[in-house]
N, C-alpha and C positions, 0 to 999 in steps of 0.2 A: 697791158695790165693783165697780170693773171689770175684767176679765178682762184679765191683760197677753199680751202675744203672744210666742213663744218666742224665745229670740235666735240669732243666728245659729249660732253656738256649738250648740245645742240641736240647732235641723236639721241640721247638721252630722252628730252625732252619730246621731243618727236613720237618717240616710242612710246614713253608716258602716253602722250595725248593720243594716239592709237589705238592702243590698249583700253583708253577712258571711252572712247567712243564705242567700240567692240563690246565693251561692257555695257554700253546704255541702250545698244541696238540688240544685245543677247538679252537683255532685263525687260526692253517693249517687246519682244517677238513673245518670252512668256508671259509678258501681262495680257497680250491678244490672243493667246491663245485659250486662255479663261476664261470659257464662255457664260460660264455660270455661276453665281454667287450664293454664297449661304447666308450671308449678312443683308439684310438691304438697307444695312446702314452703312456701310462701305462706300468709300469714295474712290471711285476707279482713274485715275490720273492719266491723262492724253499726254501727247509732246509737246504742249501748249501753254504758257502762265494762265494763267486766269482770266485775264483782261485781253486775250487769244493776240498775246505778242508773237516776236517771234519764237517759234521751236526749238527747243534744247538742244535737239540730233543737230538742225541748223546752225546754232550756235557754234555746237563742238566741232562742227564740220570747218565752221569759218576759224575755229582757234588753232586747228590741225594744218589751216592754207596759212596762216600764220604763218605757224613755227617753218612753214615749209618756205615761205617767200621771204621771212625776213629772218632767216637763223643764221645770215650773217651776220648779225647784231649782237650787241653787249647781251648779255646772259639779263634774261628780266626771268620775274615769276607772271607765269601766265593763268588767270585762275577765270573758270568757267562755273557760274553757283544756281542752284535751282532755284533759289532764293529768287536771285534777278535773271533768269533765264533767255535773256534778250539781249546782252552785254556779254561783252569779255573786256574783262581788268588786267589790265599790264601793268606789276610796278617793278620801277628801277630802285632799287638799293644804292649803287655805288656812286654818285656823283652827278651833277651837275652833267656833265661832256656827255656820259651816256643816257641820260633822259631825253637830251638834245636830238641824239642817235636817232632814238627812237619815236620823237618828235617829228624831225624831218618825214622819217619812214613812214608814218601813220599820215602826213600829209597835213597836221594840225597848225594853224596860225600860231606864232608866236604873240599874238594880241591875244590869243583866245586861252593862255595860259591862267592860272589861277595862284597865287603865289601864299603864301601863308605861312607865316613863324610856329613852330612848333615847341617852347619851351627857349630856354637863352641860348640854346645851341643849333639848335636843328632846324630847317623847315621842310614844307614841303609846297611840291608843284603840282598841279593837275591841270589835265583839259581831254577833251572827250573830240574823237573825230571817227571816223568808220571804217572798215576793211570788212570785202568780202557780202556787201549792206548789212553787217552787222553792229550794231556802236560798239565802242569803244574806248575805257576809263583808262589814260593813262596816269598813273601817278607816281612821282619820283619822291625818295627821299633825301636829302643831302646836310652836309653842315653848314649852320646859319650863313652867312654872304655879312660879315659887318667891314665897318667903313673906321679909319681912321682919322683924325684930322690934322695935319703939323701944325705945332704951334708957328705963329707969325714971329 
């Protein structure tokens, strides 16, 4: 079997998250170097959530071994937020087959899926498992799953 080469898309994506970390590590190098405040009403922000999860840099670190370990996969949106600074959200877009992709990849129980109708058409999947000791939300979106019945 031969190894396929990433697609553009991938590196893409890659670079992106790069670039995202290089920026977050260029933006803490200047907030430590600030030693002195004018305000002392100013709230100086660590790499840290509040409730001293895990680190942000951590985070983007683990979302960059990501793209890098499983960029053979279907094309997901990978998003890393300060908001929840301790997680990284994977979702799939296109189907059903590649949520699975990514399923397997992340090493999540298919019991531990979360299933839910989203309107008459749509639903969605979710379940959380880790990469990296980081968590991680994956959530797919796809078209409803309905069942028909033949008449007798």
């Amino acid at each position: 079997m031969t190894a396929t080469q990433p697609s553009a898309q991938t590196e893409a994506v890659r670079a992106l998250l790069a670039e995202a970390t290089a920026d977050y590590t260029d933006a803490q190098a200047r907030r430590q170097a600030q030693d002195h405040r004018d305000d002392a009403d100013l709230l100086v922000c660590d790499d840290t959530d509040e409730d001293g999860g895990a680190p942000v840099n951590a985070t983007l670190d683990a979302a960059a071994r990501l793209g890098r370990a499983l960029g053979h996969l279907p094309g997901a949106l990978i998003e890393v937020s300060n908001i929840y600074p301790d997680h990284i959200e994977v979702s799939v877009h296109d189907g059903l087959a590649r949520f699975e992709q990514w399923r397997e990849a992340l090493d999540i129980p298919s019991t531990d899926i979360d299933y839910r109708d989203i309107g008459a058409s749509r639903m969605r999947l979710q379940g959380r498992g880790a990469f990296a000791g980081v968590d991680v939300k994956l959530t797919g979106h796809a078209p409803a799953i309905t069942t028909c019945r033949v008449a007798p």
